[in-house]
C-alpha positions in Angstrom: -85.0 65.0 120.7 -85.2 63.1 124.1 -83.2 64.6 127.3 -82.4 62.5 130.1 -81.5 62.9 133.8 -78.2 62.1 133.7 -76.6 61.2 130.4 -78.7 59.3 127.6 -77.9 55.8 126.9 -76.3 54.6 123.9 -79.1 54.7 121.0 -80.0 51.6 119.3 -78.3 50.5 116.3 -81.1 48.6 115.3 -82.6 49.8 111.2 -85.4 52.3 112.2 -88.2 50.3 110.2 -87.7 47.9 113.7 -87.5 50.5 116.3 -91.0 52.4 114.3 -92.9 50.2 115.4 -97.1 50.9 115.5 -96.9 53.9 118.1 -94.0 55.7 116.2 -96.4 55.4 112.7 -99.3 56.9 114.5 -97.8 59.7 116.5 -96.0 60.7 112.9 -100.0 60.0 111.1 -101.6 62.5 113.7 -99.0 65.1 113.7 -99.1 65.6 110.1 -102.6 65.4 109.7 -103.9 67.4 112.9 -101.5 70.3 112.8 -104.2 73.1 112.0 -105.6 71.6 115.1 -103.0 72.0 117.2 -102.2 75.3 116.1 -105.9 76.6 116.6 -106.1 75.0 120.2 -102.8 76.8 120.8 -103.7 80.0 119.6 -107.0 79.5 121.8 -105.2 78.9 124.6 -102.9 82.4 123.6 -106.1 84.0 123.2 -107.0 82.9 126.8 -103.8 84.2 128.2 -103.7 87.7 126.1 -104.3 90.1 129.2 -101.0 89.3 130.3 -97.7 90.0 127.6 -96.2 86.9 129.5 -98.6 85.1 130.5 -99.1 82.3 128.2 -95.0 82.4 128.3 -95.3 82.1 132.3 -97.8 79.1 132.3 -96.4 77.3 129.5 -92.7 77.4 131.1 -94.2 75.8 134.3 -96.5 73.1 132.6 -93.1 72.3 130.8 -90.8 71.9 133.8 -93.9 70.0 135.2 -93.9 67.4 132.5 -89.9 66.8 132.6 -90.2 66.9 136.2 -92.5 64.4 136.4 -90.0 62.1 134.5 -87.4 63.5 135.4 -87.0 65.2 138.7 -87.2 68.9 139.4 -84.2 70.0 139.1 -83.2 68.4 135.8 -86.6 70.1 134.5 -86.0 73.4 136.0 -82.2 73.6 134.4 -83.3 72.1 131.2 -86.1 74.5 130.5 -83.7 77.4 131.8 -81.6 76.6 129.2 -84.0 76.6 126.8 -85.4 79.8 127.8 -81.7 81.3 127.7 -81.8 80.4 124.0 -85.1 82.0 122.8 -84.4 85.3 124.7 -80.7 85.0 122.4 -83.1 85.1 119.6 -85.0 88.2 120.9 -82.0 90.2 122.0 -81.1 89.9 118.7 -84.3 90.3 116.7 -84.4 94.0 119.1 -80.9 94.5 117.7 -82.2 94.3 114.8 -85.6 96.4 114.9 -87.4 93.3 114.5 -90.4 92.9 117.5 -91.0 89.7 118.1 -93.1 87.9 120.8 -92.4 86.2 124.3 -91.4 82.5 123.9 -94.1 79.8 124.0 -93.1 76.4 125.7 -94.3 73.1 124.3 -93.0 69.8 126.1 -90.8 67.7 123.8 -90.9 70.3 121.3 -89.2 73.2 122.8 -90.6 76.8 122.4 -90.6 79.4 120.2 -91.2 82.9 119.8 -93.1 84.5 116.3 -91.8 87.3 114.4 -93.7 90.0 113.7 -92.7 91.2 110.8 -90.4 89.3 108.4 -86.6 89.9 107.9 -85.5 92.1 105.2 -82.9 89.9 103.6 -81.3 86.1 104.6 -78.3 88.1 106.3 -80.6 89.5 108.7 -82.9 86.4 109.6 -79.5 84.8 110.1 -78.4 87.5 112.9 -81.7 86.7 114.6 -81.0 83.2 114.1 -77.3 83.1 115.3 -78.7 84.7 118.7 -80.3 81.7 120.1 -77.5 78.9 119.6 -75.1 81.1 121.0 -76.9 82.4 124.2 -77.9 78.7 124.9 -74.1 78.1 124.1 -73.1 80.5 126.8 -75.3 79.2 129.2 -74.0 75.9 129.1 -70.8 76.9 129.4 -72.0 78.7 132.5 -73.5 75.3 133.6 -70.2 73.4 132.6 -67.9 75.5 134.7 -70.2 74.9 138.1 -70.4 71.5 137.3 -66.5 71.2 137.5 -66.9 73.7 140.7 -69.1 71.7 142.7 -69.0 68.1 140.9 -72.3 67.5 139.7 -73.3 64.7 137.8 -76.1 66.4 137.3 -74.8 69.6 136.0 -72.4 67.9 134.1 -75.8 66.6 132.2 -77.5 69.4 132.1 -74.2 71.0 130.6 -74.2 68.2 127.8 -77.8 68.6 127.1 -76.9 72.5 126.0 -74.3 71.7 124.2 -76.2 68.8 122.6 -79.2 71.2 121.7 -77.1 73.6 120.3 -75.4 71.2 118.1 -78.2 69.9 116.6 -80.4 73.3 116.2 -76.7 74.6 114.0 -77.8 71.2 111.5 -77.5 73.3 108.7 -81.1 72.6 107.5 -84.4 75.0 107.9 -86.5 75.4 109.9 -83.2 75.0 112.5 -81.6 77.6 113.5 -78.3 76.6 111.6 -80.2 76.7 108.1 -81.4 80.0 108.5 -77.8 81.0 109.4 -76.4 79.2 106.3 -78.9 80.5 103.8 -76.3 83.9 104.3 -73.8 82.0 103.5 -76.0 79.8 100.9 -79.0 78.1 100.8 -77.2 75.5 99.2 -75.4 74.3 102.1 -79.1 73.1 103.3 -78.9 69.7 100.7 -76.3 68.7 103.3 -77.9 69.2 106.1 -81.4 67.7 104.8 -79.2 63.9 104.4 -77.8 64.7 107.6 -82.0 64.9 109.3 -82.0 61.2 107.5 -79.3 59.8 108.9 -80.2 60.6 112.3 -83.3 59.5 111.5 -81.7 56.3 110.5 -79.8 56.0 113.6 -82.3 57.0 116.3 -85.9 57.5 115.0 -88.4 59.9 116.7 -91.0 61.6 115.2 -90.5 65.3 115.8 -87.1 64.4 113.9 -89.1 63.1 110.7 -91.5 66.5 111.6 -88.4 68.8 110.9 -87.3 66.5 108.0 -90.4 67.2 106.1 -90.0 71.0 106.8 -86.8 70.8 106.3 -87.9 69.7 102.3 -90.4 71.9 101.7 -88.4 75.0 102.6 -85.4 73.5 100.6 -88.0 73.3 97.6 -89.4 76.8 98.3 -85.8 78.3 97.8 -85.2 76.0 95.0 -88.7 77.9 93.0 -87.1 80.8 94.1 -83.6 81.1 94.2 -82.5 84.1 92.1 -84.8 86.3 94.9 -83.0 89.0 96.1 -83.4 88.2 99.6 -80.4 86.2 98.9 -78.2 88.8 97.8 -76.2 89.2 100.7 -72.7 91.0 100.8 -69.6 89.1 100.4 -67.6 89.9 103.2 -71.1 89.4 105.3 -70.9 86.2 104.5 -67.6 85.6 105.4 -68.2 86.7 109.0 -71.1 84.7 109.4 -69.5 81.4 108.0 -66.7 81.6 110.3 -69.0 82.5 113.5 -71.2 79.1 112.3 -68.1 76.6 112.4 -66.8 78.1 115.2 -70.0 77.8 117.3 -70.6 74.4 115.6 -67.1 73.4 116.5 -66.8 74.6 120.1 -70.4 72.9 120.7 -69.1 69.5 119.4 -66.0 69.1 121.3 -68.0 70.2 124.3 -70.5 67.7 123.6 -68.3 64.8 123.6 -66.0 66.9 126.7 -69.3 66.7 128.9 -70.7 63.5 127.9 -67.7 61.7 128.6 -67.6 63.5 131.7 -71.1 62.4 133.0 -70.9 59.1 132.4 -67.3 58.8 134.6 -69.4 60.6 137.5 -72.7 58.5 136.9 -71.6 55.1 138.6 -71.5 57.5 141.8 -75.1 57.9 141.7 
């Protein structure tokens, strides 16, 4: 997804087959067929950085405010990766909670960052814990964001504030790989054949690649669960489930409204500019 300075303009309404156009078809080409590329030159470069537990974390946060900065001002960068780094240490603190180790977040511009679990979840309740932790800490922290933004009157907090809210909203698309699919499959893994049509409508709407990216994995973890979907690792307790649906639409809720709150917001204060 894109992130702008201020507040993003309204997205075209245009079919997407007209907004592809030759660029879109060969950034989507390369990224499907060069993956194992990318991943091998990233874990060279992790290789490079190994001496240090944070160092590939540390350079790869500051090449990633230096590419947004370089569109789109320092500050924008510097918050915008903050928040993003307040959401992947969510998903450690609770991976720990969890006796799962995990490893130090790893920046990529325009994709985000991630962290890699070292060993795999016992059962869908617990990948969904470890899951819940990142939306909600990046939740927080744009509520922490929104309430100096109202302090001091920043247009550019109040952006920054809608660009947490925005990315927590979409990672809660129940769907996996996002964050909300894995918190769903507690609920059920069912819930993800709503979320996949959701991934094509937005496609629809707005096309960009890395969105047709997490569509495809979106599918093919939809059709793993399918081949498998009397494993136990599904077998999750009743009232377990409860808990965790309710915590989902609440968090999906609260990030909606604020959303809309601090979009509306930012584009009152933009003719100030």
């Amino acid at each position: 997804m894109k992130e702008l300075l201020d507040t993003p303009p309204l997205p075209s309404h245009k079919p997407w087959y007209k907004r592809f156009g030759l660029g879109g078809a060969v950034t989507v080409l390369l990224a499907i067929l060069k993956w194992k590329t990318i991943l091998s030159f990233l874990q060279g470069i992790f290789f490079l950085f190994k001496f240090s537990k944070f160092g590939l974390t540390t350079v790869s946060m500051f090449a990633m405010i230096g590419v947004y900065a370089w569109f789109y001002g320092i500050w924008w960068a510097v918050g915008f990766v903050s928040l993003i780094t307040v959401h992947e240490y969510g998903h450690m603190y609770a991976a720990k909670r969890q006796n799962i180790p995990v490893t130090a977040p790893v920046f990529i511009p325009f994709l985000g960052a991630l962290i890699g679990i070292k060993e795999p979840p016992k059962d869908a309740a617990t990948e969904s814990i470890i899951a819940y932790g990142g939306p909600l800490f990046g939740f927080l922290a744009a509520g922490v964001v929104h309430t100096a933004a109202y302090v001091v009157q920043s247009t550019l907090l109040f952006s920054l504030a809608f660009t947490g809210y925005l990315l927590t909203l979409f990672n809660l698309i129940p769907a996996s790989p996002l964050d909300g699919g894995r918190i769903a499959s507690a609920v059920s893994p069912y819930i993800w054949f709503l979320g996949i049509p959701l991934i094509g409508f937005l496609i629809w709407f707005s096309f960009s690649p890395i969105l047709v990216l997490v569509l495809l994995a979106a599918i093919h973890r939809a059709w793993e669960f399918w081949k498998h979907r009397n494993d136990s690792y599904y077998d999750i307790d009743p009232g377990f489930r409860l808990k965790i649906g309710i915590a989902y639409l609440a968090l999906l809720l609260a990030s909606g409204v604020l959303t809309y709150e601090t979009h509306l917001i930012a584009e009152a204060l933009r003719p100030r500019l």
